[in-house]
C-alpha angles and dihedrals in degrees: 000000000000115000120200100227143150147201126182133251122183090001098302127098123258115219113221149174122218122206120190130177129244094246128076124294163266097080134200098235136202123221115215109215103188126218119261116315088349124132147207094267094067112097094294080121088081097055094044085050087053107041095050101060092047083065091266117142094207122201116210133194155165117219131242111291092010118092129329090354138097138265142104125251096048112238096010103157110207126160085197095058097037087049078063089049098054093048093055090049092056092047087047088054089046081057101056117087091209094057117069113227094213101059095046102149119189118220126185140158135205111346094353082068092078089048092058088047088045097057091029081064088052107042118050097182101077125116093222141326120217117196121188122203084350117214095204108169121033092205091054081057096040089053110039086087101061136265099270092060089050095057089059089075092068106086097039088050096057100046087059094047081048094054097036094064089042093057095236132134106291131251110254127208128175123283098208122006145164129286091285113021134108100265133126087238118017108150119139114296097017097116097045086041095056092046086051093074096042113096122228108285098022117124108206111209094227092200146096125188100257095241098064078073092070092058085037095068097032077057121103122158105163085068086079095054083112099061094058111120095167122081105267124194120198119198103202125204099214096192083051110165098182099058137347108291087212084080089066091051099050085053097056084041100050093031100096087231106032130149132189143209143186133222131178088225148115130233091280113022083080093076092056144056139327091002096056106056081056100057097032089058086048091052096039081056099048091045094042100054090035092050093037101237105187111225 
């Protein structure tokens, strides 16, 4: 059964979901960590299905500015907020009688994969931590478009920060785009990829405020691979369209206790059949024998 919830981080409140399974706590329990300006509502459902009914408690939730939460200004993207984030959900799990607080996993996809190495590489105390087509250094992303797209973002950049000081209502550019335009990610299929996990009905708001570029590209998280003490599985898209699929690898590979799989996948097919009911029962293996779930 899923539970709206919340708990607060920098003063706002978090918006979660909270899935339990129908046996007797406490439960080891899994945290969701989504991909860049993406929400609950996108397709983290499935996972929390999943999970569950492999014995997992999972913890869902939207990050400050993004969805049902909290935040002003409204999507505002910053590793250094959402770290936040991630550290008060795993204080609000250490809260709950029906989780138990020594068998806590991270799971995260997409962007919200450098977020889970990231805090794997902060907080040793962690059972395990699971990423899925894993977007592990901003600047790899920024750049994979070329340096001339990157220099239109000048002028947009500057007028945030500008505004920003100024308190006044922020500069907007587009989240996800087409080949061309002025977008932070705009490779071929991103856009149909995005509105692929987006269920019927669901408007997804396609911006960020300009200035969370400049932190994007100063963020690296695969750069704290090394301070990963927990086990750590990376599910690697290697037809992935978005990075080069040869950072996920050097994670598993430079993480102590690193493991690494392969998928013949793109950056989206792995939310979808078939390919999905293939990673999802890697990764329920993996999270089941390292958090000692009892058949």
């Amino acid at each position: 059964m899923t539970t709206r919830t919340s708990f607060t981080s920098g003063g706002d409140e978090v918006a979660a979901w909270l899935t339990v399974p129908e046996r007797p706590g406490p439960h080891p329990v899994v945290i969701l960590v989504h991909g860049g300006g993406a929400t609950h509502e996108m397709m983290l459902d499935q996972y929390e299905k999943w999970f569950s009914e492999a014995g997992l408690a999972v913890l869902a939730f939207d990050f400050r500015h993004l969805g049902e939460s909290g935040g002003l200004p409204r999507q505002l993207v910053s590793p250094r907020r959402y770290a936040q984030d991630i550290d008060a959900a795993l204080a609000f799990v250490r809260t709950r009688a029906e989780l138990d607080p020594g068998r806590i996993a991270l799971w995260g996809t997409s962007f919200g994969a450098s977020h889970v190495v990231a805090a794997a590489a902060r907080h040793s105390e962690l059972a395990a931590a699971v990423v899925q087509c894993p977007v592990l250094n901003g600047r790899a992303i920024a750049t994979k478009a070329g340096l001339r797209h990157l220099a239109r973002f000048t002028i947009p950049i500057t007028s945030d920060l500008v505004r920003a000081t100024l308190r006044r209502p922020r500069r907007y550019v587009p989240l996800v785009g087409r080949p061309g335009e002025l977008a932070f990610v705009n490779q071929p299929g991103a856009v149909e990829g995005w509105e692929s996990v987006c269920p019927p009905g669901y408007r997804f708001d396609n911006r960020v405020a300009a200035a969370a570029g400049l932190e994007m590209l100063f963020y690296n998280a695969s750069s704290r691979a090394y301070r990963i003490r927990c086990p750590l599985l990376v599910c690697q898209s290697d037809r992935e369209n978005l990075i080069d699929p040869a950072i996920a690898a050097k994670v598993a590979a430079t993480a102590p206790r690193g493991v690494l799989k392969h998928y013949d996948a793109d950056h989206f097919t792995v939310y979808h059949p078939p390919l999905v009911e293939r990673i999802v029962a890697d990764q329920i293996e993996f999270l089941t024998t390292h958090l000692k779930v009892r058949s």
